[in-house]
Backbone as CSV, one residue per row, in Angstrom:
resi,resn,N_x,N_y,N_z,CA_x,CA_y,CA_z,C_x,C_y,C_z
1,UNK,141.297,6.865,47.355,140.118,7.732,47.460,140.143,8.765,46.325
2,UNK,139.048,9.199,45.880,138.867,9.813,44.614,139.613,11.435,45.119
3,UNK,139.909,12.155,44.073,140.656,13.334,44.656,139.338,14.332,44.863
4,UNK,138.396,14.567,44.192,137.116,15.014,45.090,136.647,14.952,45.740
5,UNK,136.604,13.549,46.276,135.980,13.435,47.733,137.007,14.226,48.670
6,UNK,138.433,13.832,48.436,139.622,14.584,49.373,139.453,15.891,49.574
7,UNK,139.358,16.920,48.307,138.911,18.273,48.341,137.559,18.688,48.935
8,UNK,136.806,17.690,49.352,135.240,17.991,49.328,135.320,17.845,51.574
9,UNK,135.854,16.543,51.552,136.841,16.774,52.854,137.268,18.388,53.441
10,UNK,138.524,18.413,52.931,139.047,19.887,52.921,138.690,20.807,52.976
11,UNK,137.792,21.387,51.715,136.912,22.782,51.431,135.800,22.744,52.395
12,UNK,135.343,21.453,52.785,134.071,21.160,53.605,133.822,21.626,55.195
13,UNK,135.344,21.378,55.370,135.947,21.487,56.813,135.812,22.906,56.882
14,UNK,136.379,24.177,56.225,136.705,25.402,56.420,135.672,26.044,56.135
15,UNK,134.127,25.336,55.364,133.158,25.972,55.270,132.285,25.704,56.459
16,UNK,132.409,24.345,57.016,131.483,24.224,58.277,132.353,25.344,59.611
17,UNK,133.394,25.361,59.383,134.349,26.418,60.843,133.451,27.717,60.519
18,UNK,133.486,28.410,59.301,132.904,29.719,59.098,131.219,29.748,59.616
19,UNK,130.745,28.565,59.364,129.181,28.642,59.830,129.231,28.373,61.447
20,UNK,129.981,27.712,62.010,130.235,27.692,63.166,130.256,28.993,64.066
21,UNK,131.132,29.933,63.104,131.798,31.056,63.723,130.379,32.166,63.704
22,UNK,129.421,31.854,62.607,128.343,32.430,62.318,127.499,32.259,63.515
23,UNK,127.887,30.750,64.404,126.571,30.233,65.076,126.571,31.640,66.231
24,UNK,127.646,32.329,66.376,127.754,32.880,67.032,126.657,34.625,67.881
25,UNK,125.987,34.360,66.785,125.110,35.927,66.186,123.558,35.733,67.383
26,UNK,124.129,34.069,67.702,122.369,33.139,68.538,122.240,33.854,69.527
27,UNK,124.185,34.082,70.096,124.330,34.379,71.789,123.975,35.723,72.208
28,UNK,123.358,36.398,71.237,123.821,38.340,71.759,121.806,38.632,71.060
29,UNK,121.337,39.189,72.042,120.207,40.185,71.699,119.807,40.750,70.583
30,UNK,119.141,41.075,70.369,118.692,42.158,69.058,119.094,43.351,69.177
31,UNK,118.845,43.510,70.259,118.982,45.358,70.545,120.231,45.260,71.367
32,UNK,121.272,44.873,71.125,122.379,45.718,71.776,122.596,46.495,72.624
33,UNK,123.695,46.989,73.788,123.699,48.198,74.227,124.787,48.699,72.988
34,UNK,125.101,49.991,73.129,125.168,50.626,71.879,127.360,50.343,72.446
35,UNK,127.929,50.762,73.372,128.983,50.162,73.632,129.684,48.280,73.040
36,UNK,128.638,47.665,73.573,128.509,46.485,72.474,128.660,46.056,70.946
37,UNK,128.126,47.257,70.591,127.816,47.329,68.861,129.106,47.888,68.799
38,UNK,129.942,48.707,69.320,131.265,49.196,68.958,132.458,47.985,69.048
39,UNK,131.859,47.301,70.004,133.018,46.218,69.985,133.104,45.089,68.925
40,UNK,131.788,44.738,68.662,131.601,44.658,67.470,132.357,44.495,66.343
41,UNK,131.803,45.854,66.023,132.301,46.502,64.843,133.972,46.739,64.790
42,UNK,134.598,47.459,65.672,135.540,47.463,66.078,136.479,45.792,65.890
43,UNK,135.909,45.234,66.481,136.464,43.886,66.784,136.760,43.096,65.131
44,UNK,135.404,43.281,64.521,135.653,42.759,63.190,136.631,43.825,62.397
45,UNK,136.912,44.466,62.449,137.577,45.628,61.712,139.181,45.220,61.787
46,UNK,139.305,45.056,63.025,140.554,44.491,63.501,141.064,42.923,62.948
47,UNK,140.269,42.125,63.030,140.193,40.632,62.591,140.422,40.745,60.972
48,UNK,139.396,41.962,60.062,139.801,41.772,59.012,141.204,42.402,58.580
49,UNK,141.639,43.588,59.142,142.827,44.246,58.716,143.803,43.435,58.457
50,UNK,144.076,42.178,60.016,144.869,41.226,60.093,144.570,40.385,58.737
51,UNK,143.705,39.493,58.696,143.698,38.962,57.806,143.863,39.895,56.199
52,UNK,143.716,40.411,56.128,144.093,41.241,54.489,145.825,41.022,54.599
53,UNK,146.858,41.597,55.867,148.053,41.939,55.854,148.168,40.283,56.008
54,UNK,148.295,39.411,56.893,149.001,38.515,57.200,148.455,37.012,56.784
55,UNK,147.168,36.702,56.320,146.648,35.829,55.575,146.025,36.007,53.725
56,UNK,146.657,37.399,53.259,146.313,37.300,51.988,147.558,38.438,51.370
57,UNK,148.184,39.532,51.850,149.103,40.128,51.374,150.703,39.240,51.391
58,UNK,151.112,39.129,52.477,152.074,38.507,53.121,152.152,37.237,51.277
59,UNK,151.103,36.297,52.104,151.302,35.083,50.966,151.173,35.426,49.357
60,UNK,150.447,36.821,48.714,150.414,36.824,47.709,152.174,37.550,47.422
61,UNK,152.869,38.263,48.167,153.884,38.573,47.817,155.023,37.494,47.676
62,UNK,154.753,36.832,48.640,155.584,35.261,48.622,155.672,34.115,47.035
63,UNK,154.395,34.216,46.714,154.104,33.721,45.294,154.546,34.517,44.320
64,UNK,154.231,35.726,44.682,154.889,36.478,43.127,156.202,36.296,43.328
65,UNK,157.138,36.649,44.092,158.378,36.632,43.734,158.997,35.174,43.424
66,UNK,158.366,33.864,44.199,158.872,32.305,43.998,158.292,32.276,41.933
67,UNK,156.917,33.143,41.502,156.909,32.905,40.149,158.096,33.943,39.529
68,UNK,158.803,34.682,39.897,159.674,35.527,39.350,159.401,37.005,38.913
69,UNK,157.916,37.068,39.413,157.374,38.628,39.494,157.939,39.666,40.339
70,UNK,157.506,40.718,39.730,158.212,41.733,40.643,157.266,42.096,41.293
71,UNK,157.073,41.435,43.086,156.057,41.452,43.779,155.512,42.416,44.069
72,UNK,155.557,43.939,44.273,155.364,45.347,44.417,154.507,45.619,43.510
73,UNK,154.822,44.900,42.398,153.699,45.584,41.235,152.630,44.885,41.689
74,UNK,152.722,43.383,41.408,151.500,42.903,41.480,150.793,42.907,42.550
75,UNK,151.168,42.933,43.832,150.313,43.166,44.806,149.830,44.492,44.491
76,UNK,150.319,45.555,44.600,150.057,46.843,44.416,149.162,46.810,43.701
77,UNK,149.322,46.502,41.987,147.740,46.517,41.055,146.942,45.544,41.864
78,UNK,146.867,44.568,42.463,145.530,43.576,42.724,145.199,44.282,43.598
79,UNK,145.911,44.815,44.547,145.005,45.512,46.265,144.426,46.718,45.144
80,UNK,144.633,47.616,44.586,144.096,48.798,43.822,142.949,48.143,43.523
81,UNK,143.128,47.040,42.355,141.758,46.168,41.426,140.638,46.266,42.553
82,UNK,141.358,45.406,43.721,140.518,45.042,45.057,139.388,46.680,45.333
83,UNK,139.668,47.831,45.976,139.779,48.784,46.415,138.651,49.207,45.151
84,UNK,138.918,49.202,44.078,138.114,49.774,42.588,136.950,49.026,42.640
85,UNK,136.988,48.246,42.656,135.925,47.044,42.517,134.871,47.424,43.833
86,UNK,135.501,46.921,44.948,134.106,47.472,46.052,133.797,48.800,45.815
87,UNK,134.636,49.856,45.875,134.028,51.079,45.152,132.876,51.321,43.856
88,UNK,133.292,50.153,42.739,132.148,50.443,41.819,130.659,49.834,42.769
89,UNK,131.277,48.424,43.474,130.170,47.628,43.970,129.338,48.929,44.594
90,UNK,130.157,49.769,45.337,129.270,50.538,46.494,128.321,51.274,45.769
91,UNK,128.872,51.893,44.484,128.198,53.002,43.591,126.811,52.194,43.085
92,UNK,127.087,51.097,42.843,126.211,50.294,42.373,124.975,49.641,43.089
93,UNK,125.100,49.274,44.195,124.584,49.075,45.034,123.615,50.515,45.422
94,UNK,124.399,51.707,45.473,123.273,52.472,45.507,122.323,53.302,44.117
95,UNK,123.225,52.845,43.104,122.340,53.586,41.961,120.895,52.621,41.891
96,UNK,121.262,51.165,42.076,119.915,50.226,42.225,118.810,50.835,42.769
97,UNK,119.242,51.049,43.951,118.078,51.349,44.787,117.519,52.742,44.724
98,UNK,118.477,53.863,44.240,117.881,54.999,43.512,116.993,54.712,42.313
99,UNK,117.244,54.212,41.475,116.339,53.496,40.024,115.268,52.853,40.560
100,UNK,114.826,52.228,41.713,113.848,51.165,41.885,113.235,52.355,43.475
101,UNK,113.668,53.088,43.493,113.089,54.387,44.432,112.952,53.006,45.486
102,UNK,113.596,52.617,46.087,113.717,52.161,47.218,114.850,53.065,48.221
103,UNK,114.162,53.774,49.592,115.318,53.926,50.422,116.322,53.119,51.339
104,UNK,117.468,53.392,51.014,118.525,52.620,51.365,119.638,53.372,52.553
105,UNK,119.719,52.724,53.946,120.097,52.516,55.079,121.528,52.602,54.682
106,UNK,122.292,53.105,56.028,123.576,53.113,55.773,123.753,51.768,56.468
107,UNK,123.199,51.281,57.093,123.357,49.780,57.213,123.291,48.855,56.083
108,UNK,122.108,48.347,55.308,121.989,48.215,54.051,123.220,47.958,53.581
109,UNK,124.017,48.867,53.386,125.141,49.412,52.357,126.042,48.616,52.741
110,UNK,126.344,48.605,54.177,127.516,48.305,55.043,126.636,46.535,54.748
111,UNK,125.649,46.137,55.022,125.571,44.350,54.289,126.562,44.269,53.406
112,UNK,125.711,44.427,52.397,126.366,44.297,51.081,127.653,44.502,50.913
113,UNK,128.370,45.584,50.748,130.231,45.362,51.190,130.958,44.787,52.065
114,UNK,130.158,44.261,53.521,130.840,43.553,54.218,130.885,42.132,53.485
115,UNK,129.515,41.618,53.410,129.384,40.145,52.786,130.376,39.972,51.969
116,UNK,130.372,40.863,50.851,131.174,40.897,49.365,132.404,40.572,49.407
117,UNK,132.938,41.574,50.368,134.838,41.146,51.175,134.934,39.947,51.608
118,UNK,134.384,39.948,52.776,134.852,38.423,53.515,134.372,37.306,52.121
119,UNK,133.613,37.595,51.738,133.119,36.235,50.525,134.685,36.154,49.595
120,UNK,135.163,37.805,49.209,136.308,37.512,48.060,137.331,36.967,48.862
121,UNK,137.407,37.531,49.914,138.596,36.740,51.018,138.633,35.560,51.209
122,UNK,137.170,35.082,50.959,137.421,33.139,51.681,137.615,32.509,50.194
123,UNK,137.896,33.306,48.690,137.825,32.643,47.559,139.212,32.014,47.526
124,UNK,139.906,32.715,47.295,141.727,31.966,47.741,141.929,31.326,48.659
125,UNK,141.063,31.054,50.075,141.362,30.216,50.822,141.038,29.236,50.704
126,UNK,139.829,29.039,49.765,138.681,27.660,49.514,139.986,27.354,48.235
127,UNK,140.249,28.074,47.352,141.263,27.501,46.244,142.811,27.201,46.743
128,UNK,143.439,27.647,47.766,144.142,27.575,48.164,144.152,26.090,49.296
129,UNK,143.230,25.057,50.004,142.369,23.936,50.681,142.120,23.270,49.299
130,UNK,142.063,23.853,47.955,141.363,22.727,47.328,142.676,22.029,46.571
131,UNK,143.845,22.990,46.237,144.885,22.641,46.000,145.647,21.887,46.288
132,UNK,145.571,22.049,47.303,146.597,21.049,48.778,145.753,19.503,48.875
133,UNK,144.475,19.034,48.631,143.783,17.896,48.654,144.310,17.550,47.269
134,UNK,144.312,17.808,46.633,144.088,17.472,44.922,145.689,16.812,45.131
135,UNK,146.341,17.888,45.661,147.765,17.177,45.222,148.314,16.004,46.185
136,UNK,147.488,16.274,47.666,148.020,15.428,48.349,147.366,13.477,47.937
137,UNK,146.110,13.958,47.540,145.429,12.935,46.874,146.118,12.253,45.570
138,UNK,146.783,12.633,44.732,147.304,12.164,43.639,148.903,11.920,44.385
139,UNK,149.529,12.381,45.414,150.614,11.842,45.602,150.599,11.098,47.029
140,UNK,149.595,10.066,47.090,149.437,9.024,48.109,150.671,7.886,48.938
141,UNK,151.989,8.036,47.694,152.915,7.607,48.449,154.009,8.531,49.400
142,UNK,153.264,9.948,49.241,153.782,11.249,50.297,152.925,11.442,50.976
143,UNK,153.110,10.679,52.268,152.139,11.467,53.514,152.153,12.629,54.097
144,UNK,153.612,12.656,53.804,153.694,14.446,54.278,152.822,15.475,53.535
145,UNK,152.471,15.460,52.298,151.457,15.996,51.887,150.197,15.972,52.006
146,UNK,149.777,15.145,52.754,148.819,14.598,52.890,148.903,15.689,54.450
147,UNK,149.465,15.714,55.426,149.406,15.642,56.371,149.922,17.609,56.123
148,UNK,150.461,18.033,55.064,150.072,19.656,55.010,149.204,19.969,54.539
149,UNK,148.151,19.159,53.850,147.193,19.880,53.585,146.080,19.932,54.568
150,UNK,146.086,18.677,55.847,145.534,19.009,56.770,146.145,19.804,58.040
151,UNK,146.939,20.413,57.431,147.413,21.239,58.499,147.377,22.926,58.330
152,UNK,146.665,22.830,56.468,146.466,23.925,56.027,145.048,24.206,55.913
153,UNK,144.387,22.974,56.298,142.490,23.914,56.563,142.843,23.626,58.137
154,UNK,143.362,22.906,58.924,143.476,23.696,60.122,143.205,24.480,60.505
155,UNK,144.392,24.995,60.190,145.083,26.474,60.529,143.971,27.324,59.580
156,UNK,143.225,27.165,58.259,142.320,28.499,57.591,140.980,28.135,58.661
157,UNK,140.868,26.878,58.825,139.180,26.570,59.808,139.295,27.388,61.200
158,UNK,140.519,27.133,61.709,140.132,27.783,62.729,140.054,29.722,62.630
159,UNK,141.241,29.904,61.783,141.025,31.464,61.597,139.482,31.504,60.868
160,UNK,138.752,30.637,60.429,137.492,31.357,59.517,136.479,31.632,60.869
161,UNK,136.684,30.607,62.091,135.653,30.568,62.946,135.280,32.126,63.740
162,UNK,136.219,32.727,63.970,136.178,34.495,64.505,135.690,35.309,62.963
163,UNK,136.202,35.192,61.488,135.623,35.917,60.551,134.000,35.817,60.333
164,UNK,133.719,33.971,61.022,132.324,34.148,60.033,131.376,34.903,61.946
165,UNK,132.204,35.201,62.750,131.459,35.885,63.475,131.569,37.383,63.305
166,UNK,132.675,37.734,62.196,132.991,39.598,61.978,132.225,39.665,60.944
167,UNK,131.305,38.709,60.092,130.109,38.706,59.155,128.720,39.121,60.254
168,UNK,128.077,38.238,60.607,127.278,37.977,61.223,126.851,38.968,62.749
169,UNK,127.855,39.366,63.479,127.427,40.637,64.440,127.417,41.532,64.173
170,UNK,127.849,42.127,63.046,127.660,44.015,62.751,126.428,43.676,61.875
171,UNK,126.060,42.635,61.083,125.276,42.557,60.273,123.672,42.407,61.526
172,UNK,124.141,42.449,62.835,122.750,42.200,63.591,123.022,43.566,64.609
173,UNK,123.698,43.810,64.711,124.030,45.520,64.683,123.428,46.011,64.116
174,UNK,123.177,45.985,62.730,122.109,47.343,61.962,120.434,46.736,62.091
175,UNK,120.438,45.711,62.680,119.058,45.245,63.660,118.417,44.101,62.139
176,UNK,119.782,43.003,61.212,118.927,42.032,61.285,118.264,40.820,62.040
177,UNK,118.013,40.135,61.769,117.406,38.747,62.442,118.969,37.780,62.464
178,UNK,118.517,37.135,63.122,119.897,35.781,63.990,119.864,35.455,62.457
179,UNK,118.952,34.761,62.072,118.320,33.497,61.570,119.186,34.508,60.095
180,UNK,118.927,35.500,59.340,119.082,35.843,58.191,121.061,36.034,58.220
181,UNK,121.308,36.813,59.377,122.463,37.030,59.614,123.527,35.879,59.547
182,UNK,122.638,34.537,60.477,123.719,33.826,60.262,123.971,33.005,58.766
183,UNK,122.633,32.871,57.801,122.806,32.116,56.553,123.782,33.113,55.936
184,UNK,123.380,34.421,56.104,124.489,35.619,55.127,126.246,34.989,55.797
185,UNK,126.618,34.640,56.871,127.759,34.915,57.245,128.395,33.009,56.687
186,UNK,126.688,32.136,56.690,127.395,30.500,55.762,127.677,31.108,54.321
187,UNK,126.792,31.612,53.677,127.032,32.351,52.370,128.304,32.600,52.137
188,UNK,128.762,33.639,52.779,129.537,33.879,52.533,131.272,33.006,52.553
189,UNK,131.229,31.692,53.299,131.945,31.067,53.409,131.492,29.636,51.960
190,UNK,130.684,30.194,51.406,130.184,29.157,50.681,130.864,28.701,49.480
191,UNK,131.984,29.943,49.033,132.589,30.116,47.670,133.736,29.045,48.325
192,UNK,133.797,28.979,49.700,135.420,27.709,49.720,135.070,26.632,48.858
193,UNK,134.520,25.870,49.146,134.628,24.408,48.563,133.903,24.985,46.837
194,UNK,133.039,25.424,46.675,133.018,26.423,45.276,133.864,26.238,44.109
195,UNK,135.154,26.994,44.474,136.313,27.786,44.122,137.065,26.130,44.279
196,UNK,137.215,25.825,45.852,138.090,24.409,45.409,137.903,23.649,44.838
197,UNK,136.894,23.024,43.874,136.623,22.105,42.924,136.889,22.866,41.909
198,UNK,136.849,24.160,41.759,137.120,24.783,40.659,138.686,25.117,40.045
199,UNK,139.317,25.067,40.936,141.126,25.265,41.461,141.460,23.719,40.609
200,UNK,140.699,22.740,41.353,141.207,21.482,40.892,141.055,21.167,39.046
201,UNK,140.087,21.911,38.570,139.683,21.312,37.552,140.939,22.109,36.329
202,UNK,140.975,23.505,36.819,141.813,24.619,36.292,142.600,24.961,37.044
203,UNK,143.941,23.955,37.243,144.812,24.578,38.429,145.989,24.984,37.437
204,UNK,146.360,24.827,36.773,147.624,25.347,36.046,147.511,27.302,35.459
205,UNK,145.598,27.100,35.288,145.276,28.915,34.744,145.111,29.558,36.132
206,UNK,145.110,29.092,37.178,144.227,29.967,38.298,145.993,30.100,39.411
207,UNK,146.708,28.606,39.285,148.247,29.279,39.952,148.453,30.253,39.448
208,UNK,148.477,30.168,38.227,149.442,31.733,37.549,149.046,33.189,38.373
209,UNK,147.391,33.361,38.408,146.455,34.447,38.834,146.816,34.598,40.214
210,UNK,147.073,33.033,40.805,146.562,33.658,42.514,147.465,34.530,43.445
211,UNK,148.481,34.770,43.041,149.209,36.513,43.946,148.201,37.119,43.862
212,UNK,147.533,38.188,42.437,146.887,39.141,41.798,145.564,38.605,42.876
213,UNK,145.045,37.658,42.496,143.600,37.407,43.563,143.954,37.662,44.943
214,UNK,144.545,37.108,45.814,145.099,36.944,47.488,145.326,39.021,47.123
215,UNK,145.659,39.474,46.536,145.930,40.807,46.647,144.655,41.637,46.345
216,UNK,144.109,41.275,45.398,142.664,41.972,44.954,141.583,41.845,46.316
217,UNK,141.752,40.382,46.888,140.630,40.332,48.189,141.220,41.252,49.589
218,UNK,142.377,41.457,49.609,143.006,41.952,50.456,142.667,43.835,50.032
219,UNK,142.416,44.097,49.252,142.626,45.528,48.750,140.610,45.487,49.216
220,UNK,139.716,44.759,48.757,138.430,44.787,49.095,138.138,44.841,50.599
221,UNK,138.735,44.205,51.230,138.717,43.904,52.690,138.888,45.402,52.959
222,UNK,139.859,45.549,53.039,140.468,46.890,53.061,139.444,47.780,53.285
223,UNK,138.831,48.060,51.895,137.783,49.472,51.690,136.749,49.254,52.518
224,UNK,136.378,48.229,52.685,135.119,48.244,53.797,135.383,48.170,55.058
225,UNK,136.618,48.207,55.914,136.961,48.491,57.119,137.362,49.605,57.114
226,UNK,138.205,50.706,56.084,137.981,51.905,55.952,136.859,52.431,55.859
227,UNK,135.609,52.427,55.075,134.592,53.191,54.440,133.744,53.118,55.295
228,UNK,133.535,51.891,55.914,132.207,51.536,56.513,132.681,51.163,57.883
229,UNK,133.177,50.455,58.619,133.445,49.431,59.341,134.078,50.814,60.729
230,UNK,135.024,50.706,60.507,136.212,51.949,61.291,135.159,53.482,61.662
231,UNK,135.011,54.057,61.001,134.032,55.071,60.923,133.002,54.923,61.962
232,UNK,131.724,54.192,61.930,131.298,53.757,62.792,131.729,53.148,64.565
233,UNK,132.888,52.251,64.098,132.935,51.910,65.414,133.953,53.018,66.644
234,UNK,133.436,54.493,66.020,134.279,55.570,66.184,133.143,56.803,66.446
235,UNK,131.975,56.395,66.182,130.838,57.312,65.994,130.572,57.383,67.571
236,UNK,130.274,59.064,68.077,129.297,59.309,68.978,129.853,58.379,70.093
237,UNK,131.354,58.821,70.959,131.117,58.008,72.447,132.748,57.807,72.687
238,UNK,133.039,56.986,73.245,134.297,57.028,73.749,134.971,56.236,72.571
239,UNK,136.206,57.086,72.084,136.883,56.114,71.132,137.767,55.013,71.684
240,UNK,138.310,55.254,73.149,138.961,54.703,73.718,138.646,52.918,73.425
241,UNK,137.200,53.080,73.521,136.875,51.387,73.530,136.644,50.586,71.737
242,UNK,136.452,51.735,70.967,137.162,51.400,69.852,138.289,51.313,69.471
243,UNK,138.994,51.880,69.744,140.148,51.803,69.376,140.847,49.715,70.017
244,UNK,140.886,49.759,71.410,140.784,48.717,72.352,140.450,47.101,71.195
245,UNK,138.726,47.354,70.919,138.284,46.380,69.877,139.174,46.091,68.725
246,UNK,139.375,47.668,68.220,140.143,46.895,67.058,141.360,46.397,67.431
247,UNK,142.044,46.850,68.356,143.057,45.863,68.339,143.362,44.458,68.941
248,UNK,142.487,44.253,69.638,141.948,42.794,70.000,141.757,42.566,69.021
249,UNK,140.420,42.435,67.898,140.761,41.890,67.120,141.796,41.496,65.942
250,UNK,142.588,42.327,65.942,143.591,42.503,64.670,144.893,41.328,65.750
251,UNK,145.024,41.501,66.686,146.118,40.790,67.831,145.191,39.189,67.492
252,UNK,144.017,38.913,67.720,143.864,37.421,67.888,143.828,37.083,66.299
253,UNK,143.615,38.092,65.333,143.995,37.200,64.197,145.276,37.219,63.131
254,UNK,146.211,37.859,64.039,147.886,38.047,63.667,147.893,36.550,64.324
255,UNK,147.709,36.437,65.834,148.381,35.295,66.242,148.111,34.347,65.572
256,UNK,146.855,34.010,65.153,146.222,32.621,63.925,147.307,32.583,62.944
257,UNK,146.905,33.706,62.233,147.541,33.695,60.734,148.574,33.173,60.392
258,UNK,149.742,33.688,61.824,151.264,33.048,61.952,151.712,32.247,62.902
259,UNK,151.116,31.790,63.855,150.837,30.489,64.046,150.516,29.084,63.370
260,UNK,149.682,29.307,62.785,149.037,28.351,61.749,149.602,28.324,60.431
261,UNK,149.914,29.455,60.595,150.395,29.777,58.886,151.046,28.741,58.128
């Protein structure tokens, strides 16, 4: 079998789990009770923290030191890069809409940086699925490879299915439509298979990079569960049940991450 079709397999799998996880936005109202919207928010906040520490820090430190880096640095500069970057995004995002005298929602804002994260987050996972096909495909007399690389969109499909729902419910929280919310939360899972044909074509320039990337998406994640995400699901009411959310979510996606891992 051609090694694209194998990757197209692979990347295909972890992009349909994320739209899956999206389908999720059908089951819940427009209007919320406002306790709801905290869990929410809360809930995704938690899901992403986990995933930044235990599905993109963890493994980028693991790579730097197996390439002979001194892993501290490089995670350290990529989570910073990460962290700089949604920061310019945020600045940017609002100088637009100052220049074009459009008023802009603190919801609005919170789109756009949420999408942006989870999108840089699923880029190493779609290159990281496209890797594992490519090679298991060219080494057909190792099934065992064959049989980790389906054990490595597994384990990312099922963790994407709860992220592409921490896209898609805060994003209907600030009162969009099902229908817009859930294409934003496929979108955003869209760069997997993307990125994995792209891994395959340039895999010798993009190994070298991927600690620095897995660390840069992890440092983005980051700022928008600080800036935006946390803040809110803390606003006006009992923190008790925020607090609660986030750690449900951050607990069901520790157990994925290293489980599956």
């Amino acid at each position: 079998m051609n090694t694209f079709v194998w990757v197209a397999y692979g990347t295909g799998f972890i992009f349909l789990m994320t739209c899956l996880g999206a389908t999720t936005v059908f089951c819940f109202r427009k209007n919320t009770d406002e306790k709801v919207q905290k869990i929410f928010l809360g809930f995704a906040s938690g899901i992403m923290i986990a995933a930044s520490m235990f599905g993109l820090l963890v493994p980028s430190v693991n790579q730097a030191q197996s390439m002979g880096n001194i892993a501290w640095i490089t995670v350290s500069v990529g989570f910073a890069l990460g962290i700089v970057f949604l920061y310019v995004l945020d600045k940017f995002v609002l100088f637009i809409h100052s220049v074009t005298n459009k008023k802009m929602s603190p919801g609005s804002k919170r789109t756009t940086l949420l999408v942006s994260a989870v999108t840089l987050h699923n880029i190493p996972e779609g290159m990281a699925v496209g890797i594992s096909f490519a090679l298991a495909a060219q080494n057909l007399s190792e099934p065992t490879m064959y049989l980790s690389a389906i054990a490595l969109a597994v384990g990312i499909g099922i963790q994407n299915f709860p992220e592409g729902a921490a896209v898609t419910l805060p994003l209907k929280r600030e009162g969009m439509g099902s229908v817009k919310a859930f294409l934003l939360g496929c979108l955003s899972g869209a760069v997997e298979p993307l990125f994995g044909f792209a891994v395959v074509l340039a895999a010798s320039a993009v190994s070298a990079i991927m600690p620095w990337l897995l660390a840069f998406a992890a440092g983005a994640m980051m700022y928008v569960v600080v800036e935006e995400l946390l803040p809110e699901a803390y606003m006006e009411g009992n923190s008790r049940l925020g607090t609660i959310s986030v750690m449900a979510g951050f607990l069901l996606m520790m157990i994925l991450d290293i489980a599956l891992g």
